[in-house]
N, C-alpha and C positions, 0 to 999 in steps of 0.2 A: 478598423473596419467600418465600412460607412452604412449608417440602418436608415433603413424605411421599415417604420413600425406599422404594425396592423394595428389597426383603428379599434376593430371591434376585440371582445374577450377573445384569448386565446379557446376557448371553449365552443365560441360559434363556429360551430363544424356544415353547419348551414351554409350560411354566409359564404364561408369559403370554398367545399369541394361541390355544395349543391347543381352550380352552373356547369362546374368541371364534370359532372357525372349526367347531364343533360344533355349538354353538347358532347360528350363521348358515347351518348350512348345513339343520338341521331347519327355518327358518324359507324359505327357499328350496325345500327340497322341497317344502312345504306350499303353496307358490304355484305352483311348476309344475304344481301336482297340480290346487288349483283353478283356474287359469290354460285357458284353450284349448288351450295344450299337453296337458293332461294328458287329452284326448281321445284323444290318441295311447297311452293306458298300455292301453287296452282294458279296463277295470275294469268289474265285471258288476255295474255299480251305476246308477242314476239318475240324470242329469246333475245331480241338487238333491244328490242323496247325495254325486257325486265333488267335489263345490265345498263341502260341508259337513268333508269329510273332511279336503279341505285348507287349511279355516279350523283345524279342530282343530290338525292339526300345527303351523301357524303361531303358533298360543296358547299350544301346548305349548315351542316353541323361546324365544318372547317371556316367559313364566313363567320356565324356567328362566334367562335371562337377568337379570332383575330378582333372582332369587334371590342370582344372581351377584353381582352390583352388591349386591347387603345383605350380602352375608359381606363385599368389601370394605369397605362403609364402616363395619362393625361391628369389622373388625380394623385399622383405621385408628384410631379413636375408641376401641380397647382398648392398642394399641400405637403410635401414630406413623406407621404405616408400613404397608405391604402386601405379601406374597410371591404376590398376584395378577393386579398388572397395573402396570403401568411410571407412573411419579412423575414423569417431567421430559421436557421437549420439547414440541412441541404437542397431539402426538398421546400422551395419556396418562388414566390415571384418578383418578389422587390430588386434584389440585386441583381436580375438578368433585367427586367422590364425597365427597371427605373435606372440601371446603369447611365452615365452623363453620355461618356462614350462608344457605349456597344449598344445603347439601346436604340440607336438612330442608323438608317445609312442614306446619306445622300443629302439630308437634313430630313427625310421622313421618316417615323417610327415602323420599326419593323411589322406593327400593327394595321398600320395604314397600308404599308406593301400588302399586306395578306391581303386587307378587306377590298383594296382596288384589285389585286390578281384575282381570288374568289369569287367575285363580283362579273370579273368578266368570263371567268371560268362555266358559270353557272348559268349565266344568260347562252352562252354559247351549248352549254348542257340543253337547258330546256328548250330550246331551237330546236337539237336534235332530235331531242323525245317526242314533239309534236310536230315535226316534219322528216323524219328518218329517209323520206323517197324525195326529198326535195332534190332540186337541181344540184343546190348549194352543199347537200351533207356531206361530201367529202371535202371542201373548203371547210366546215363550220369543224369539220372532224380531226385532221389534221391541221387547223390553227391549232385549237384546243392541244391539241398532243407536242406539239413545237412551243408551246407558251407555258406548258408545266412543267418542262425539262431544266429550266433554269430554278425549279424550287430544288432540284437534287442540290445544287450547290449552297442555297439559300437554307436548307438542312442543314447540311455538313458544317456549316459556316458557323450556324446558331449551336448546333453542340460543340463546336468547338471552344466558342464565347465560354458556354456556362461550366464547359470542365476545365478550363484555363484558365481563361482569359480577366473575368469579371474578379472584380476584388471577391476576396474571400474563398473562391474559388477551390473546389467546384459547388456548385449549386446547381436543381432541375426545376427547372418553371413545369409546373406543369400544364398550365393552359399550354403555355409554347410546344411542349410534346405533344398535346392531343393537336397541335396545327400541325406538326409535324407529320403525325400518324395518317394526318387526313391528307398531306399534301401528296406522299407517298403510295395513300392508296388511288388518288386521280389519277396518276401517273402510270401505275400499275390497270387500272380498271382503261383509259384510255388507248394503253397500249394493247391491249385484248381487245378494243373496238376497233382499232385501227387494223389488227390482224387479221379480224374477221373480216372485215369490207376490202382488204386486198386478197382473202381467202373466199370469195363471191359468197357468203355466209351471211350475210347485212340483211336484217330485218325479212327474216323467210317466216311465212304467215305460222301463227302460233296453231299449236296443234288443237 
């Protein structure tokens, strides 16, 4: 079985879940916000705006996420090893991140895919949220929802990796699950913005 060893003590629990509980939890806020809950925040915004707001944050926690996951597999593939997320057990990141073969497609890291898709995911978010009545918002709206549709398969694909595929197999990255969680709620939160704006419901002034 082939190891990428964690760097630091098995004991720094810091180190490892610290960022995983950062970035899960900005992608959690970002759902509660769009979510029906987040009717309860009382926000002096537009029901189109407070579900836009919490696509953004959701993009934002998913972005840095995948950032995450590329410094690991970049210091994997620099050194062996990792001082950012745990190497052995099932529940780890070395053997899915640092795989030779599954950790790439195309020749770029699946890392790098998130943080280019995120990236434009997000710019195309905060467009919306600060122009909802633009000429453009249903261009910027339905890009947006036709360009997260291929993470469904880009899901499927990576668990499929980590319960099969990867030596040693199975093992769960868990950075990669919370990109997962995040990729699924864009896609979910989009297609309710995209419902709304062909249900004439887009941005009706907040009460």
């Amino acid at each position: 079985m082939m190891a990428y060893p964690f760097i630091w003590g098995p004991n720094d629990m810091l180190g490892e879940y610290g960022p995983l509980m950062i970035f899960g939890a900005i992608i959690l806020i970002g759902l509660a916000i769009a979510t029906p809950f987040g009717k309860n925040l009382n926000l002096k915004i537009s029901e189109t705006k407070r579900i836009l707001l919490g696509l953004v944050i959701v993009e934002t926690g998913a972005l840095l996420t995948s950032m995450w996951t590329e410094i690991i597999h970049r210091q994997i593939q620099a050194t062996g090893g990792t001082n950012y997320c745990a190497a052995e057990g099932i529940v780890q990141c070395g053997s899915v991140i640092g795989d030779p073969k599954y950790s790439e497609f195309l020749g770029f890291s699946w890392g790098m895919i998130g943080m280019i898709s995120f990236s434009i995911l997000l710019y195309l978010g905060i467009s919306l949220f600060f122009g909802p009545r633009d000429k453009l918002s249903k261009m910027w709206l339905d890009a947006s929802f036709y360009m997260s549709l291929p993470g469904v398969v880009g899901v499927a694909w990576l668990v499929i990796v980590e319960l099969f595929l990867v030596e040693g197999a199975p093992h769960i990255c868990p950075y990669c699950t919370v990109v997962h969680i995040g990729m699924i709620s864009v896609i979910g939160i989009l297609y309710f913005l995209k419902k709304q704006h062909d249900d004439d419901l887009w941005d009706i002034s907040a009460n």
